[in-house]
N, C-alpha and C positions, 0 to 999 in steps of 0.2 A: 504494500500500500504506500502512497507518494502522499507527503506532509505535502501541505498547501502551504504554496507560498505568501508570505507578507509584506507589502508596500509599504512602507512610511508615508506618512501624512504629508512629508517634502517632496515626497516621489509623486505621489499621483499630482498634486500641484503643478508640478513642472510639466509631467506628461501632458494635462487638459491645458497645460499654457500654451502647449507645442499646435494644438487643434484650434484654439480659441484664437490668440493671439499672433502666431507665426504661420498659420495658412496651413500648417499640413493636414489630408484626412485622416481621418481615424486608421485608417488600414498605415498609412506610410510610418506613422509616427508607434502604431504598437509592432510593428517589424523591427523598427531601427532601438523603439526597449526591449523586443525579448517578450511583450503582452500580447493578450486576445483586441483585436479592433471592437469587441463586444464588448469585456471590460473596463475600455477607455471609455465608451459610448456610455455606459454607466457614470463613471465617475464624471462623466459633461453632465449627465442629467441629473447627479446628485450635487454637483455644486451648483449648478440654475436656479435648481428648486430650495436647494437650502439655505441659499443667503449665509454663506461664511460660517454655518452649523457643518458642512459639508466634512467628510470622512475623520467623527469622532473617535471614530474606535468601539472596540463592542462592549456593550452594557454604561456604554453612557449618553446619557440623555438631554433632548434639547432642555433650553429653560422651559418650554411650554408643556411638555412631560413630565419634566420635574414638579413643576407646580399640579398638574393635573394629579399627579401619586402624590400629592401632599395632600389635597383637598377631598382623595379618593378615604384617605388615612384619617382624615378630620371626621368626612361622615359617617366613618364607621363608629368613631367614639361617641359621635352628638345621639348615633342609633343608640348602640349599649345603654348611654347614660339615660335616655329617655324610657326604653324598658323599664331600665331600672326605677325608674318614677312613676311609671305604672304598676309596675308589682308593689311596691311599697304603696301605692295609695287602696290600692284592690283588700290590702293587709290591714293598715287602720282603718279602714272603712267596715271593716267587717268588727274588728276589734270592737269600736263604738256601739256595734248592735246589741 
């Protein structure tokens, strides 16, 4: 079995500079690094679309996913805590009777 290789974050930079900036296709410019022209054609579409979030590396996340699994974390507590205030009221409400 063949380890997958790994670009650094300067590498692909350079490469989509080589298609974007200096004219060449996708095919010319992944012959002359040694990559797939489909690979490169990725990392053009992932830096377009991500505005300078573009190849973070794995298991890290934009700010707007960061925040989204903060607020996902928040309403689980606001849920519990609210249960919680219902059980407890279902309990002296009975008590009183």
């Amino acid at each position: 079995m063949t380890t997958r290789k790994k670009y650094s974050k300067e590498f692909k930079w350079d490469a989509v500079s080589l298609v974007t900036d200096q004219g060449y296709t996708r095919t010319e410019a992944g012959r002359s690094l040694d990559i797939n022209a489909n690979m490169l054609g990725r990392w053009v579409k992932e830096l377009e679309v991500d505005d300078g979030q573009a190849f973070r590396g794995n298991g890290k996340l934009t700010p707007e996913m960061e925040a989204i699994k903060a607020l996902k974390v928040q309403v689980k507590r606001l849920q519990m805590e609210r249960d919680i205030l219902k059980k407890a009221t279902v309990f002296f409400a009975a008590e009183t009777k």
